[in-house]
C-alpha positions in Angstrom: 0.0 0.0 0.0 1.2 3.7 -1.0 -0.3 6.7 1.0 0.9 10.0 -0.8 -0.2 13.5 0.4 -0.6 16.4 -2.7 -1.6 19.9 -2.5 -5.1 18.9 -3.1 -5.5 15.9 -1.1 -4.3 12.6 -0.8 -3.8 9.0 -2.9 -4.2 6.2 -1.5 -3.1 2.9 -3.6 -3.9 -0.8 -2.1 -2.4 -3.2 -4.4 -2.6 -7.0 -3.8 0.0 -9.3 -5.3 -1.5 -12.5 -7.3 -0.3 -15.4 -4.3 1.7 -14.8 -1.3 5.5 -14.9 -1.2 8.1 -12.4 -2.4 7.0 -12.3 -6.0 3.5 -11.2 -5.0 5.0 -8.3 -2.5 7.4 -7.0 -5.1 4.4 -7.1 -7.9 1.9 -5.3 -5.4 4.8 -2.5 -4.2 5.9 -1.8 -8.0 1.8 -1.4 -8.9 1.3 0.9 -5.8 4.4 3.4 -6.1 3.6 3.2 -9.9 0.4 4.6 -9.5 1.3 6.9 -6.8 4.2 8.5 -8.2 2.4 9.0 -11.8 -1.1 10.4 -10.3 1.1 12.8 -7.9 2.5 14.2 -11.1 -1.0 14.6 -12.7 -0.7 12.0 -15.1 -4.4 11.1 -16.4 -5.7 7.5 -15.2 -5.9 6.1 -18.1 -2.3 6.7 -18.8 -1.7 5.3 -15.3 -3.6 2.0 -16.0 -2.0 1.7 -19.4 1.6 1.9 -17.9 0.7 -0.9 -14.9 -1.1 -3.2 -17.2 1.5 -3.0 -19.6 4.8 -3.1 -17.3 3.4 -5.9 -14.7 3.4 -10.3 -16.1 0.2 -11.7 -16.5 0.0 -15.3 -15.0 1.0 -17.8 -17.9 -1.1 -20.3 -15.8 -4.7 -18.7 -14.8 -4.2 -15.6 -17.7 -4.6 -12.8 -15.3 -2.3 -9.8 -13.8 0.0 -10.1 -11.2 -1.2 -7.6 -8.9 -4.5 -6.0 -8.5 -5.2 -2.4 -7.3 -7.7 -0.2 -5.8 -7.3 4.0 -6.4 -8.8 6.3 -3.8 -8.0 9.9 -4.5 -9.7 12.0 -2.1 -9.1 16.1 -2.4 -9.8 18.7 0.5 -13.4 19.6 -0.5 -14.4 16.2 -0.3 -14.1 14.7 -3.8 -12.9 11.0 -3.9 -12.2 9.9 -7.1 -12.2 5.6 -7.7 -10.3 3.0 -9.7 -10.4 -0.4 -9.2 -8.6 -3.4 -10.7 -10.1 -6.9 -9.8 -9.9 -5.9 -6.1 -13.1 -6.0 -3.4 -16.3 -2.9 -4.6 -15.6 -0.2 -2.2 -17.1 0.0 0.9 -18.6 3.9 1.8 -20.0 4.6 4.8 -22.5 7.6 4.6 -22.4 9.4 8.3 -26.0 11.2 7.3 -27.6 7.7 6.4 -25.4 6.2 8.8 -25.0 3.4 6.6 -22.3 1.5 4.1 -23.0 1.1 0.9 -21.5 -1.1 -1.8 -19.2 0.7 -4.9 -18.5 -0.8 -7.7 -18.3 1.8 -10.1 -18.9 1.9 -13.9 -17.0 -0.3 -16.0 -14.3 0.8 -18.7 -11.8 -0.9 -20.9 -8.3 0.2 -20.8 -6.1 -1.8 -22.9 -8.2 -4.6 -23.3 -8.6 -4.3 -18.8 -12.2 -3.6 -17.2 -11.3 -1.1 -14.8 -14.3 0.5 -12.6 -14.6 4.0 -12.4 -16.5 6.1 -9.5 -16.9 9.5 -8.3 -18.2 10.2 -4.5 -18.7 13.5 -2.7 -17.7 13.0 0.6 -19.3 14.9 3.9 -17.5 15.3 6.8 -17.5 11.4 8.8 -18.2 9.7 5.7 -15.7 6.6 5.3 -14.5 5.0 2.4 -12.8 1.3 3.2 -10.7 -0.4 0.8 -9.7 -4.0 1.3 -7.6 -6.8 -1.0 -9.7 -10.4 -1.1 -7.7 -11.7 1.8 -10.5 -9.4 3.7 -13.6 -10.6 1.8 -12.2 -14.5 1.8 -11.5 -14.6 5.6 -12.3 -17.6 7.4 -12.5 -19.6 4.1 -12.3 -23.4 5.3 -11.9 -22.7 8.8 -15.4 -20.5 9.8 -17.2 -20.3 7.0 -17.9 -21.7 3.8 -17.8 -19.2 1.3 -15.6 -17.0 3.3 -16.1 -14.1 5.7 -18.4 -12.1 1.9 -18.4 -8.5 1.6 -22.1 -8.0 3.1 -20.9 -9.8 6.5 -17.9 -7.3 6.4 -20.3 -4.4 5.5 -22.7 -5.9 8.6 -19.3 -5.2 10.5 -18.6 -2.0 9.7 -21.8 -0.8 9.9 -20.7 -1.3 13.6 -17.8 0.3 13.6 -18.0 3.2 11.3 -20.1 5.5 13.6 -18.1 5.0 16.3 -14.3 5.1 15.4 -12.1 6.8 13.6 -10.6 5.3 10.1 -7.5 4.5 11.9 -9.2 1.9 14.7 -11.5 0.9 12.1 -8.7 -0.1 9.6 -6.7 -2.0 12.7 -10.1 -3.3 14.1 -10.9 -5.1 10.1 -7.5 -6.7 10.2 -7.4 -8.4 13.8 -10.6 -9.3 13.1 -9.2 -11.0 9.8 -7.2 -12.7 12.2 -9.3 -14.2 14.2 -11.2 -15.5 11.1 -7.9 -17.3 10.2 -7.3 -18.2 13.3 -4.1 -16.6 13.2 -3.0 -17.9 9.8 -4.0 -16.0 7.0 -4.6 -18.1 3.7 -4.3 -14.9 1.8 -2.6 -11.8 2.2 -4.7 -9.4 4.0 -4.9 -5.9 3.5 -7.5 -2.9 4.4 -7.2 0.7 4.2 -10.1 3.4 6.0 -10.7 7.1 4.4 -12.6 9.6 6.6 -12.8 13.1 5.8 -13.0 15.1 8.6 -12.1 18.9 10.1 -7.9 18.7 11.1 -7.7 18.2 14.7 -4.8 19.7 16.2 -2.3 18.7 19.3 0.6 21.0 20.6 3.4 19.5 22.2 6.4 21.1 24.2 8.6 19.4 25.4 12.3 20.2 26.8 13.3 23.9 28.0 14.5 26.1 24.9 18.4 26.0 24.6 18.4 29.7 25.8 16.4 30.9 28.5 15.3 34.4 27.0 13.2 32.3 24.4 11.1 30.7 27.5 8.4 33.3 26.9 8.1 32.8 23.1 7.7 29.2 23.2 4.7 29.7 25.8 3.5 32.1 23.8 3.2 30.3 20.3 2.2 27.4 22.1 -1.0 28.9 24.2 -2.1 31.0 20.6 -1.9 27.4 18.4 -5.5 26.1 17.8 -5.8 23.3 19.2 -5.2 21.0 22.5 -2.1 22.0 24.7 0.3 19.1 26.1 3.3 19.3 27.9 5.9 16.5 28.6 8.3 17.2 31.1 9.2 18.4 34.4 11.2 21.3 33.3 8.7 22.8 30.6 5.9 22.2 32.7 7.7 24.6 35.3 8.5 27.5 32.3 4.9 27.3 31.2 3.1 27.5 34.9 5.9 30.2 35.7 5.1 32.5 32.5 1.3 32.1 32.8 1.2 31.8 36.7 -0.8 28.5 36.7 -0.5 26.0 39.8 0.3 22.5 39.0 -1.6 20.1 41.0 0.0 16.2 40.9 -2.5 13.2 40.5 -1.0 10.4 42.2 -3.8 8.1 40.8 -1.8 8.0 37.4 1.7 6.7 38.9 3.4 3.3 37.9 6.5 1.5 38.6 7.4 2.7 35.5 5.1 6.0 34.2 5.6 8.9 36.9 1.9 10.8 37.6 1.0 13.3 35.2 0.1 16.7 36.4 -2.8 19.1 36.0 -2.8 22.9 34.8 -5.5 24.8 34.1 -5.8 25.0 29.8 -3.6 21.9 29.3 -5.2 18.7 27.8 -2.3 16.8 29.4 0.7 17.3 31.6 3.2 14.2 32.3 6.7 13.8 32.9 8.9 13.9 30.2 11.4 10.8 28.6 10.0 8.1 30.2 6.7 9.0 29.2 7.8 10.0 25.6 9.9 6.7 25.4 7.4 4.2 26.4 4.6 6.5 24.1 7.0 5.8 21.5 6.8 1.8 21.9 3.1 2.0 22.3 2.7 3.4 18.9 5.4 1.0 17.5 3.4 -1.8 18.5 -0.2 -0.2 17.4 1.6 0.7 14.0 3.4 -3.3 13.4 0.8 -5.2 14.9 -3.0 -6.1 14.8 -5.6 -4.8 16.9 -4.7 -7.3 20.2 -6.7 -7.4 23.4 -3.2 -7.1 24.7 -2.6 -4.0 22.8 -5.5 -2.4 23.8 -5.8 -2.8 27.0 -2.4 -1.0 27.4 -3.5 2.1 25.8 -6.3 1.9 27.6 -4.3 2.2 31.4 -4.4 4.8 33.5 -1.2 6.6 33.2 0.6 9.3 31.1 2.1 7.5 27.9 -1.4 5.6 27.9 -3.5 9.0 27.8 -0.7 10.6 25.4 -1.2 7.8 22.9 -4.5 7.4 22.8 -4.8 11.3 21.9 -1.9 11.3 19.4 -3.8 7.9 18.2 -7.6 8.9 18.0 -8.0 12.7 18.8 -6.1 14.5 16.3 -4.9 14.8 12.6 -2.0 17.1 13.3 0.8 17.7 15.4 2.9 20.7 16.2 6.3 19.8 18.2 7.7 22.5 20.3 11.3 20.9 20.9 13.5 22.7 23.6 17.3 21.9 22.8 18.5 22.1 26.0 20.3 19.4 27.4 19.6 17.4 30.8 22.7 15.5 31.7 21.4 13.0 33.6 19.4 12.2 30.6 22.8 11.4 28.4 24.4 8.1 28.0 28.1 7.2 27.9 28.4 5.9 24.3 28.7 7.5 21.1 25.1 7.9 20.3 25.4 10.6 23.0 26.8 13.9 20.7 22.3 14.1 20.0 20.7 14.3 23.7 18.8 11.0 24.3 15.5 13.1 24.2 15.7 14.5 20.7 16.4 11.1 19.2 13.1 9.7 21.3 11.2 13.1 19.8 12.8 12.3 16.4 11.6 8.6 16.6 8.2 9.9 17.9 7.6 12.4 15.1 8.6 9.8 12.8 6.2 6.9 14.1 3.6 9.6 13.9 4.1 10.7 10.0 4.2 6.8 9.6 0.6 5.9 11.2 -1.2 9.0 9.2 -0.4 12.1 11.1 0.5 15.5 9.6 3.6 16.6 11.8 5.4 20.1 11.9 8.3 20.6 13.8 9.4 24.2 15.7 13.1 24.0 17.5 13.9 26.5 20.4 
């Protein structure tokens, strides 16, 4: 799967290699950053199709392509344009109806391919769910006879739609996928969610600014974002509550033997401590982002503590995230070895932002 952001919108490409193996991931990978790359340039579809049908193998043995692929091209205002290549009809969820409908487009021939064609305006909450076979043949032999079918999965996310995100719902599909298989998938299994909705914004500081005089601008951008304020760390909790004369109050409910408590201040979504709560944050969402939708999983977002709360939020309650790195050093944060010239907490912020453009999220980055 390719997920590339334009200034218009985004494309979305799930591609499913014919199979399983190496073969079928190369196949798939070539299809999606094919069609990525050449719709981000503003190459027509038709010209996009041509150059995938004609570049991938077709199967000497059942006479079809290699890889199959599903299109969703969904601008700001709304417009999602669809192709789809031998993959699963779309699945739309319309918020107003608060229902999912089947799309399967209208049918055209490109280079001797029926490709289907749609259009949808989207509303704000409206879903569109893309899924490879794997999603529609789960269970096949094991549950069911004929497979998990698309109505059952539509039954299903007529469940889920109106009350998650497209990022649960997406993780939710696929560990239930697994359960089908009972944890062995007899077909690759792939499922991408769509939801157009208002941006969502989090602010971050974290770590006091490498100079003291720039205390006072950092609080000051930060309080004027839009947005929710959050603060990790000791030290930039104390700069903020001094510059805006806040108390702090501790909630001792929240400790662990390994998450210190987070704090309260008055305007501040979230207070915690700052690189133990960043670091284990940091593993949450590496686990949420490499692995299915376990009980394990979550039920340790779910805890009461600070990296639980902080990932859930940076999970499910925002689209973007502004960073407001200090640069100042802590030196009992620093390690003897080599890895020490960047300050242990940058390199967990730097891993952090990067896990967070990874799952979805729009990230911008201010140093002080």
């Amino acid at each position: 799967m390719e997920v590339v952001r334009t200034e218009d919108g985004m494309i979305v490409v799930l591609s499913d290699g014919l199979g399983s193996g190496v073969k079928a991931h190369i196949l798939a990978t070539m299809t999606a950053k094919i069609a990525a790359t050449m719709l981000k340039e503003g190459l027509d579809i038709t010209e996009v199709v041509d150059t995938i049908v004609n570049t991938l193998p077709i199967c000497q043995v059942r006479k079809i392509a290699y890889s199959t692929f599903t299109i969703v091209y969904v601008r700001h205002n709304g417009e999602a344009s669809i192709i789809q290549f031998d993959n699963p009809p779309i699945f739309y969820y319309d918020k107003e109806g608060n229902q999912v409908y089947k799309n399967s487009g209208v049918a055209v021939e490109i280079n001797g391919k029926k490709v289907y064609q749609s259009k949808i305006q989207l509303q704000k909450g409206d879903c569109v769910i893309a899924v490879s076979d794997g999603v529609i043949h789960a269970g096949l032999g094991v549950i069911f006879n004929l497979g998990w079918t698309w109505e059952n999965v539509a039954q299903y996310l007529n469940r889920l739609c109106p009350k998650h995100n497209s990022l649960y719902i997406s993780k939710a599909l696929i560990a239930t996928c697994r359960d089908l298989y009972d944890g062995k998938p007899g077909d690759d299994t792939t499922a991408v969610a769509i939801q157009l909705k208002e941006p969502k914004y989090i602010n971050l500081f974290t770590g006091p600014p490498l100079h003291k005089e720039n205390d006072a601008a950092v609080v000051q951008q930060l309080v004027q974002s839009p947005g929710k304020k959050i603060i990790c760390g000791g030290t930039a909790a104390n700069i903020v509550a001094r510059e805006l004369n806040c108390d702090m109050q501790m909630d001792l409910t929240t400790v662990t033997a390994q998450i210190p408590p987070i704090t309260h201040m008055k305007g501040f979504e979230l207070v915690t401590e700052g690189i133990l709560t960043l670091r284990e944050t940091l593993e949450q969402l590496k686990l949420f982002h490499t692995h299915s939708l376990t009980r394990e999983i979550s039920g340790r977002i779910k805890e009461k503590n600070g990296a639980a709360m902080l990932t859930q939020i940076l999970l499910y309650d925002c689209t973007h995230v502004n960073f407001f790195v200090g640069r100042a050093v802590n030196p009992a944060h620093q390690s003897q070895d080599a890895a020490s010239a960047i300050p242990m907490k940058l390199r967990i912020v730097g891993e952090l932002i990067n896990m967070l453009k990874k799952i979805g999220k729009v990230v911008y980055v201010h140093y002080y």
